[in-house]
C-alpha positions in Angstrom: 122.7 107.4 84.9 124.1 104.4 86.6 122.1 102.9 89.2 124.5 100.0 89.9 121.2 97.6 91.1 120.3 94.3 91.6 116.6 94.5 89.7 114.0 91.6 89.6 111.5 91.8 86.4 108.9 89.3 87.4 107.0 88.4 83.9 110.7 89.4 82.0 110.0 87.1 79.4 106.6 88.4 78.5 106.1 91.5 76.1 106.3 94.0 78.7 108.5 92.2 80.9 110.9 91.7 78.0 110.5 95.6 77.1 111.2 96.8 80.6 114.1 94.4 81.0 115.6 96.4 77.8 114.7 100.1 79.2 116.6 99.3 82.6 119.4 97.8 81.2 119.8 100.5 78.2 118.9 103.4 80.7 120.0 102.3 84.4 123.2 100.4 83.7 122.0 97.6 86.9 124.7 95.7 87.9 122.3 92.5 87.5 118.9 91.5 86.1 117.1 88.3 86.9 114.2 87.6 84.4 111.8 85.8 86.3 109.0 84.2 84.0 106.6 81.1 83.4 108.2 79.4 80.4 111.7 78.3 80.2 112.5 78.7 76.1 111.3 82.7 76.5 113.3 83.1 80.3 116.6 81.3 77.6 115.8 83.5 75.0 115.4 86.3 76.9 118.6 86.0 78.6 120.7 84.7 74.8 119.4 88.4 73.7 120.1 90.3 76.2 123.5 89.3 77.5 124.8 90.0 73.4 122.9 93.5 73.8 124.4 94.4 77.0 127.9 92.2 77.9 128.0 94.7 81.1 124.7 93.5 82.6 124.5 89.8 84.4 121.3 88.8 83.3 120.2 85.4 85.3 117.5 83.7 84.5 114.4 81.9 86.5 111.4 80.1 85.2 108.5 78.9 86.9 105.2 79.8 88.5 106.1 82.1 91.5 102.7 81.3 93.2 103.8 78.3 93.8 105.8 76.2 96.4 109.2 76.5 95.0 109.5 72.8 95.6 106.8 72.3 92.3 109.1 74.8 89.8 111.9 71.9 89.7 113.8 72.8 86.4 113.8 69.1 85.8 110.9 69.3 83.2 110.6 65.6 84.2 109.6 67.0 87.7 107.8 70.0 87.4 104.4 70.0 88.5 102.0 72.7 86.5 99.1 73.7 88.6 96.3 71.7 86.6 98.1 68.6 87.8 98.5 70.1 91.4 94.7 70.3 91.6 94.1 66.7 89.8 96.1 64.9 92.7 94.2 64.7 96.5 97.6 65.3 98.3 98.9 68.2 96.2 95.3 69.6 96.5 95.5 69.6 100.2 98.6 71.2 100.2 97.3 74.0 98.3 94.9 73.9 100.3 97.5 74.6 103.2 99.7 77.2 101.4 96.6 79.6 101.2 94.4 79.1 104.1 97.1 77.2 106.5 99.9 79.0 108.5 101.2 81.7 107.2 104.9 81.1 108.5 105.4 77.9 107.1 103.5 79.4 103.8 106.6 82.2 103.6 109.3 79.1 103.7 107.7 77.4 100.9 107.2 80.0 98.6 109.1 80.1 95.9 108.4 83.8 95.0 109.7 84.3 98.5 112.6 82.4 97.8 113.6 84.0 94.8 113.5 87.7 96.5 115.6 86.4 99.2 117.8 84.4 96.9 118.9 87.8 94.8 117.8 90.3 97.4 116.6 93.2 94.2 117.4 96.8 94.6 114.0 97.3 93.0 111.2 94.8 91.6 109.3 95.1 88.3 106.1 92.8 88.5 104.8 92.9 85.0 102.7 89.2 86.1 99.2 90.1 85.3 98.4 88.6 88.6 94.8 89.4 88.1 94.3 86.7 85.0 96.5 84.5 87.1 94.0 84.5 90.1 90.8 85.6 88.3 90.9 83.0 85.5 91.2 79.8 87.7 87.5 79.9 87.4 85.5 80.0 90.3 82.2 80.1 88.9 83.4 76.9 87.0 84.8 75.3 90.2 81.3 76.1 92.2 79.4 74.5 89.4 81.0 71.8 89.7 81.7 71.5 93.5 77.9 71.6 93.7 77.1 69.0 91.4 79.3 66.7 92.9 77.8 67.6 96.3 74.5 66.8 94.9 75.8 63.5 93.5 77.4 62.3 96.8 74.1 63.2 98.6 71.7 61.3 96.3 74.5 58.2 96.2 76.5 58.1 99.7 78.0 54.3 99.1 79.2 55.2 95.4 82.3 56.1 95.9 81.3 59.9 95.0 82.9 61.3 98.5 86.6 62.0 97.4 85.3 63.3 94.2 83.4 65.8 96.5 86.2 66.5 98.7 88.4 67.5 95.9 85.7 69.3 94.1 85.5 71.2 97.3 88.8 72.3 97.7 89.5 73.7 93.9 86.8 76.0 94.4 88.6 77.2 97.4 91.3 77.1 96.2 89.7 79.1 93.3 89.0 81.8 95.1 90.4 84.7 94.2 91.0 87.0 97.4 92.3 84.9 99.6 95.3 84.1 96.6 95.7 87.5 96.4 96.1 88.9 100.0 98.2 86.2 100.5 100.5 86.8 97.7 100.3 90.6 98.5 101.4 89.7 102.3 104.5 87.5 101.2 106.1 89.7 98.7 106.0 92.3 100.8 107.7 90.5 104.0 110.1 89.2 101.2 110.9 92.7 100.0 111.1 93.9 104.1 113.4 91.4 104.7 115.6 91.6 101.1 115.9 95.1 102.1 114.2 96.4 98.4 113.9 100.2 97.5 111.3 100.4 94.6 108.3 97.8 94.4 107.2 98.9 90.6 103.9 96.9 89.6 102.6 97.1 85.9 99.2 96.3 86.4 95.9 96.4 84.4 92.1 97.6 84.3 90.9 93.8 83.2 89.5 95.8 80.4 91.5 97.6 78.6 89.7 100.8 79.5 86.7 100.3 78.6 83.7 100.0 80.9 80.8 97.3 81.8 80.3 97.5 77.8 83.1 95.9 76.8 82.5 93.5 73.9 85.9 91.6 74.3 86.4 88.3 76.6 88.7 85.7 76.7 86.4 83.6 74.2 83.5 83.3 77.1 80.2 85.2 75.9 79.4 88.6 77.2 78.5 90.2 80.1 81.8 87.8 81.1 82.1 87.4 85.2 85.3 85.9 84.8 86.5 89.4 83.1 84.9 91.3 85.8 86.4 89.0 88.7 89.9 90.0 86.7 89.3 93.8 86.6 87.6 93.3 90.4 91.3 91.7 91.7 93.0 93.8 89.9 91.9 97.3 91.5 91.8 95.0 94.9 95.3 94.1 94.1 95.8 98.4 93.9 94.2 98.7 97.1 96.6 96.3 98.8 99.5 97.9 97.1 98.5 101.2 98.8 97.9 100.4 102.2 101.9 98.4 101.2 102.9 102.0 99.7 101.8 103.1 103.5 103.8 100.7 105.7 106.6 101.8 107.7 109.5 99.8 106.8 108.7 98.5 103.4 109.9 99.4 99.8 108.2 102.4 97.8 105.1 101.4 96.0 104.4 102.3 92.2 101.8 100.9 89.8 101.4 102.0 86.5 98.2 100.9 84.5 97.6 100.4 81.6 94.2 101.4 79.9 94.1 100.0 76.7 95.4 96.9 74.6 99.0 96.0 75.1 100.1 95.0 71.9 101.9 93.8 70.1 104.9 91.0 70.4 104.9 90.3 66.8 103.2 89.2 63.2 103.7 85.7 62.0 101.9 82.7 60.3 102.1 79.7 62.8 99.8 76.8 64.2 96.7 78.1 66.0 96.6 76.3 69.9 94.4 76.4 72.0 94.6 75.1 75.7 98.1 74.3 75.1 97.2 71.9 72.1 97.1 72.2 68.6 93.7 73.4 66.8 93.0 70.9 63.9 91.9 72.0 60.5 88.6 69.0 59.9 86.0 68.7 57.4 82.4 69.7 57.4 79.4 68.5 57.2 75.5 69.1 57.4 72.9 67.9 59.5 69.1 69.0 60.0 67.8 70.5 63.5 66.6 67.7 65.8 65.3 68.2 69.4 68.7 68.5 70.5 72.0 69.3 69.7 75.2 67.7 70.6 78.0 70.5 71.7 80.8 67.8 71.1 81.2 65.2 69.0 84.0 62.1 67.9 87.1 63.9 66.1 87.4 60.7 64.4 84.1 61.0 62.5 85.2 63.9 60.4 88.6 64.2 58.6 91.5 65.6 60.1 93.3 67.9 57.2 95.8 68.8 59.6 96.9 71.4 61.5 95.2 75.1 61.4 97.6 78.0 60.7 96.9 81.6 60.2 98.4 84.5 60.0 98.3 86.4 63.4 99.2 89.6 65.5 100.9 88.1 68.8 99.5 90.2 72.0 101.6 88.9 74.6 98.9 87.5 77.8 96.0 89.0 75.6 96.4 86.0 72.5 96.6 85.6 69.2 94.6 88.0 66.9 94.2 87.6 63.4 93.6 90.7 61.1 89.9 91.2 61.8 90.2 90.7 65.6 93.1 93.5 65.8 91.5 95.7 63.8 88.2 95.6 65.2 89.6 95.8 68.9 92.0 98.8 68.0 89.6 100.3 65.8 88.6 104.0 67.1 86.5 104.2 70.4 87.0 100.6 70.7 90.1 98.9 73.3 92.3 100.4 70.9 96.1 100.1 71.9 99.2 101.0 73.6 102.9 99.7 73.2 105.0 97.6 75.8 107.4 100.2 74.8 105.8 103.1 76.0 104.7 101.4 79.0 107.9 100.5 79.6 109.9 103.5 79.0 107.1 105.1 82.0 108.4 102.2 84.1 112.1 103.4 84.1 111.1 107.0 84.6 109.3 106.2 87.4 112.0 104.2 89.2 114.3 106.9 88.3 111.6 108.8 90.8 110.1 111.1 87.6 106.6 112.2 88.2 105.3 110.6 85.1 101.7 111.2 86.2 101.0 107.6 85.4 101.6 106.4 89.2 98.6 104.6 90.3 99.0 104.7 93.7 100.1 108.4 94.3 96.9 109.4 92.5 95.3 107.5 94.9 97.0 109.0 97.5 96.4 112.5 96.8 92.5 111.9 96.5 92.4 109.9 98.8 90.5 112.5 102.1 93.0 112.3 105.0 92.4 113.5 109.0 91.0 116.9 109.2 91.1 119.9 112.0 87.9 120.0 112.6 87.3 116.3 113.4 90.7 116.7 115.9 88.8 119.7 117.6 85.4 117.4 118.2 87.7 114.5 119.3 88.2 116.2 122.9 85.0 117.1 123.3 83.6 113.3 122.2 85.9 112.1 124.8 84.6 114.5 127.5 80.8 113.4 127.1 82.1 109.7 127.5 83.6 110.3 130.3 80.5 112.3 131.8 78.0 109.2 131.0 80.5 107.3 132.4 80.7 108.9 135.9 76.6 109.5 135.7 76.5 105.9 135.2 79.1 104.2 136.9 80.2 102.0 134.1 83.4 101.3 133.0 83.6 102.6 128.8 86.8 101.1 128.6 86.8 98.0 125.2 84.2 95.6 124.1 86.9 93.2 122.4 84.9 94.2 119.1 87.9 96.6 117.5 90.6 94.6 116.8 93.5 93.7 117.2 93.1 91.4 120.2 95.6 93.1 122.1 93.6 96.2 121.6 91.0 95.1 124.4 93.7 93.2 126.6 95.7 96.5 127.1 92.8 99.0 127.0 91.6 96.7 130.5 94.9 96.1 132.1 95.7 100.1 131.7 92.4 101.0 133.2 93.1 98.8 136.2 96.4 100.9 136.3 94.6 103.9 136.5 91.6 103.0 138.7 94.5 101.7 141.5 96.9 104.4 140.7 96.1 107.3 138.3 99.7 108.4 137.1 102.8 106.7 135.7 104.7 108.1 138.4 102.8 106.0 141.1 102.5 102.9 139.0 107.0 103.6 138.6 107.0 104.2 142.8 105.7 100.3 143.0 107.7 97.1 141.9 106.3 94.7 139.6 105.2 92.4 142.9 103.1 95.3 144.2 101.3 96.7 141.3 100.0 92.3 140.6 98.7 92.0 144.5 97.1 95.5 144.0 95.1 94.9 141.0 94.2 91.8 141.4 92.6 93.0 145.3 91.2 95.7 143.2 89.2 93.4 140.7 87.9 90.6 143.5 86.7 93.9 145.1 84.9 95.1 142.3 82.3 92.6 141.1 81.2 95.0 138.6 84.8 96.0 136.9 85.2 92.0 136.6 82.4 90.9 135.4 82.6 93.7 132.7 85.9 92.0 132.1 84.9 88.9 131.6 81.6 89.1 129.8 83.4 90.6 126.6 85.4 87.5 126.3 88.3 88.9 128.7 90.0 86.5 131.1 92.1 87.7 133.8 94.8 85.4 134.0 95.4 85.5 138.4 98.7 86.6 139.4 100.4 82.9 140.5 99.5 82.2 136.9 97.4 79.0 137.8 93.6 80.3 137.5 91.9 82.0 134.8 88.6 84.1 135.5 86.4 84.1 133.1 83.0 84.5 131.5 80.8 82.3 129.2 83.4 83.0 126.5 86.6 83.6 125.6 87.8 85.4 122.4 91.7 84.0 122.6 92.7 81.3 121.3 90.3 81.7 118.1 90.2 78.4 117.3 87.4 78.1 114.2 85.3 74.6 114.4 86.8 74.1 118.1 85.1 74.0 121.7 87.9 72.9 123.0 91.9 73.7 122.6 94.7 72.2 124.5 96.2 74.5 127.1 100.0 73.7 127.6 102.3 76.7 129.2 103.6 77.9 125.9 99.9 78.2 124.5 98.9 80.4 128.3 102.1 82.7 127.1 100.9 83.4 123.6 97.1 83.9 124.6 98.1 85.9 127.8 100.0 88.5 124.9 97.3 88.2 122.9 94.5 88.7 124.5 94.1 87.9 128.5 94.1 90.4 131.0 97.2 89.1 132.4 97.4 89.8 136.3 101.3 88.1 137.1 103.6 90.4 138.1 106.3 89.5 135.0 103.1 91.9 132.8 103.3 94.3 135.3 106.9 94.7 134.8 106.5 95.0 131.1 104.2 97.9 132.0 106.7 99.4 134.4 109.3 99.5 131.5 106.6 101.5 129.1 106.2 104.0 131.5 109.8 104.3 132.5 110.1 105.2 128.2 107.1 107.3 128.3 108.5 109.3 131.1 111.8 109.5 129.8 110.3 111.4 126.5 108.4 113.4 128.2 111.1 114.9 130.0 112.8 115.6 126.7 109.6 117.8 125.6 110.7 121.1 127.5 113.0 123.5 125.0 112.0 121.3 121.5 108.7 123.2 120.4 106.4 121.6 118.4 109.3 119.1 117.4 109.0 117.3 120.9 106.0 116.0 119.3 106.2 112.9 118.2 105.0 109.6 118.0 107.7 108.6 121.2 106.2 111.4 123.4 104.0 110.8 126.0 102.4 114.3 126.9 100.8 113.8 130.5 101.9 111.8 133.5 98.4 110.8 133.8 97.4 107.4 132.7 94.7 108.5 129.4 94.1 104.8 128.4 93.2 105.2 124.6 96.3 107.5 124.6 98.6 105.1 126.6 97.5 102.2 124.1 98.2 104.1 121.2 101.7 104.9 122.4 102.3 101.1 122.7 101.1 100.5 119.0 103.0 103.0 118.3 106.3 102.6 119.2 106.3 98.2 120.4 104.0 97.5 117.1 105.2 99.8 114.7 101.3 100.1 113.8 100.8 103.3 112.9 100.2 105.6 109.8 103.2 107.1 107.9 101.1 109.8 106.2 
């Protein structure tokens, strides 16, 4: 089979990375590979092996960490940046800072994961990253320990000098936190892959522990029950929800993830220096000292004697560590974590992007479990809708949006439809008016109506007055949201972007807008008559009367392209 593909294997110098780079280019003959990983001597070594293996494959080679700002992944080693040393430095930590809670746009220009997608624009993407220890183990339980102490130091000393230690200690625990990272990666890959044009978004991910349950005896060195492990296997299945809602997006690559359930091992067997943080371990001398009242966790290197460095031999495990005999046995040992090969997992990979129901596919399990619309709950709907309307006539109150279901626009177009209907009751009559008309009728229509506007208003709906030069309003507004802020500057580009958003926007330039959604809704519906049940579709419009739910749903449908695709 030749596939003929540009494929990106994020984590391609790691064990499975490294074994899914040889599966595609043995079994898929891609016309080029880019091994994306951490480390430059693996991404070289990768690429030395490969290129002998297979001279008809391009292999091209990236290192650096892709949650990043590609700006810090200089291949200078004299200026890259690691993330430890982003989060020692008050600049780089507000900028962080800014590339995970900041705007999202200027987030997607930085990125150098972004960068790389639309540098190579991949037929299909492998991410075997285990994003989940990326995120997971920054440690915020660490970060909140200490953010807190340092509070409690600045509060008890205000003139020490303690407030930029607070300030930074504040923004590595947000930093830290392990949601916001990942829905933010999650949201720029998959505008990257949109806008590369990428078929197959294949994720090896991982249960944070290795199959086995709350009883799992194995952390990464921290005592049991671990919370870091169960933040890991909690942003892990969080990163497979957010893979499924991607794996349901118009518009965007298919969605695979394979996990794997038990130990992925292993990389190789070798005697070499034990390191641990990135440093050597150090082979010292003992000694003996009686039990005091206390007992000091750490003490001076230089009081006992350094015999060198510590080497053993060892079972490499890729992301999982070094494991000496007793560790690998124990944790493979039956009924334990016991183990699975990068092989196998990936020779699964390639089936799957060959489109082979392997039965390992994560997110079509999901899928087909997963309890979708049912008949009965479409039959009730009409009759839901009736009894609204009833209370609403007995009452004379207007059921039309609370601004409580987002989006913002939700509410905005919900009002401005009703007003439609109140005034006019059918798209033809609102098409038999120009733009100029259906403004000076509405706007009559709510200075009439104290009730209709005040509903308006007291939900946090403005109605923007047809010159454009007034706003009526209520006690509150819900656009702009502007977090910490009373007060926002209004310039005319900011009235244009809250008017979309979320004003009930009376001009007559909005009324034309609605003009030209009726003029398409019409046209379908014309084209129903002759079709059967394939006139029905999400561009038909089936009445000529205004329904407002239905008329809003339309516009998601068809302006936002916000709508289910199963």
């Amino acid at each position: 089979m030749s596939t003929d593909e540009t494929f990106l294997v994020l984590g391609g110098g790691g064990m499975v990375g490294a074994q899914v780079v040889d599966q595609v280019a043995r079994n898929l003959a891609p016309r080029r590979i880019i091994i994306a990983s951490l480390y430059q001597q693996e991404v070289r070594e990768a690429v030395s092996r490969f290129s002998r293996e297979y001279p008809a494959v391009h292999f091209i080679g990236f290192w650096g960490d892709v949650f990043l700002r590609a700006e810090w992944n200089s291949h200078d080693r004299r200026r890259k940046i690691t993330r430890a040393q982003l989060l020692d430095s008050p600049e780089h930590c507000a900028e962080l800072y800014a590339d995970l809670f900041g705007d999202f746009e200027a987030a997607y220009a930085r990125s150098q994961l972004v960068q790389l997608v639309l540098e190579h624009k991949p037929n299909v993407i492998v991410d075997s990253i285990n994003t989940a220890t990326a995120i997971s183990y920054q440690d915020v339980y660490t970060a909140s320990v200490v953010a807190r102490q340092q509070f409690a130091a600045l509060e008890a000393q205000l003139t020490s000098g303690g407030a930029a230690g607070a300030a930074r200690a504040l923004d590595v625990l947000l930093i830290s936190q392990s949601v916001p990272q990942l829905i933010r990666h999650v949201l720029l890959i998959h505008r990257a892959m949109v806008e590369a044009k990428t078929r197959l978004y294949l994720k090896i991910g991982t249960t944070g522990t290795g199959g086995m349950g709350l009883n799992i005896p194995y952390t990464h060195s921290e005592d049991k029950p671990s919370a870091k492990l169960m933040t890991k296997t909690a942003v892990a299945f969080a990163q497979t929800g957010l893979l499924f809602l991607m794996a349901r997006t118009y518009g965007g690559p298919i969605v695979k993830e394979i996990k794997p359930g038990a130990m992925i091992g292993y990389a190789d067997i070798t005697r070499r220096t034990i390191r641990e943080r990135g440093k050597p371990v150090c082979l010292f001398t003992s000694r003996s000292e009686p039990l005091g009242d206390s007992l000091v966790l750490h003490q001076p290197e230089e009081d006992y004697e350094n015999l060198g460095k510590l080497q053993m031999v060892v079972a490499d495990t890729g992301e999982n560590g070094l494991f000496t005999k007793g560790e690998f046995e124990a944790i493979t040992h039956l009924r334990q974590m016991e183990f699975i090969t990068p092989e196998e997992i990936a020779r699964q990979a390639v089936l799957e992007i060959k489109g082979s129901n392997t039965g390992y596919d994560v997110i079509a399990a999901i899928d087909g479990a997963v309890m979708n619309p049912t008949y009965r709950a479409g039959y009730l709907r009409h009759f839901a809708l009736e009894e609204i309307a009833r209370l609403e006539k007995e009452t004379g109150t207007h059921s039309v949006a609370l601004g409580q279901l987002g989006p913002p626009e939700l509410g905005k177009l919900l009002w401005e439809a009703h007003l439609l209907k109140l005034k006019f009751g059918s798209l033809s009559a609102v098409l038999a008016q120009p733009a100029e008309a259906l403004s000076t009728a509405t706007f009559a229509l709510v200075e009439a109506d104290a009730n209709l506007r005040q509903t308006i208003t007291s939900v946090g709906l403005p109605l923007l007055t047809p010159d454009g030069c007034a706003l009526i309003r209520g006690p509150f507004i819900r656009i702009p949201e502007a977090p910490g802020q009373n007060r926002v500057p209004l310039t005319p580009e900011n009235v244009e972007q809250w008017a979309a958003k979320g004003w009930v926007d009376l001009r007559p330039r909005n009324f034309a807008r609605w003009r030209e959604r009726f003029n398409r809704m019409e046209r379908e519906a014309h084209k129903l008559r002759g079709r059967g049940s394939a006139a029905i579709t999400r561009q038909a419009y089936l009445s000529d009367d205004i329904s407002i739910g239905a008329v809003v749903g339309w516009i998601f449908n068809n302006e936002m392209g916000a709508y289910r695709i199963k």
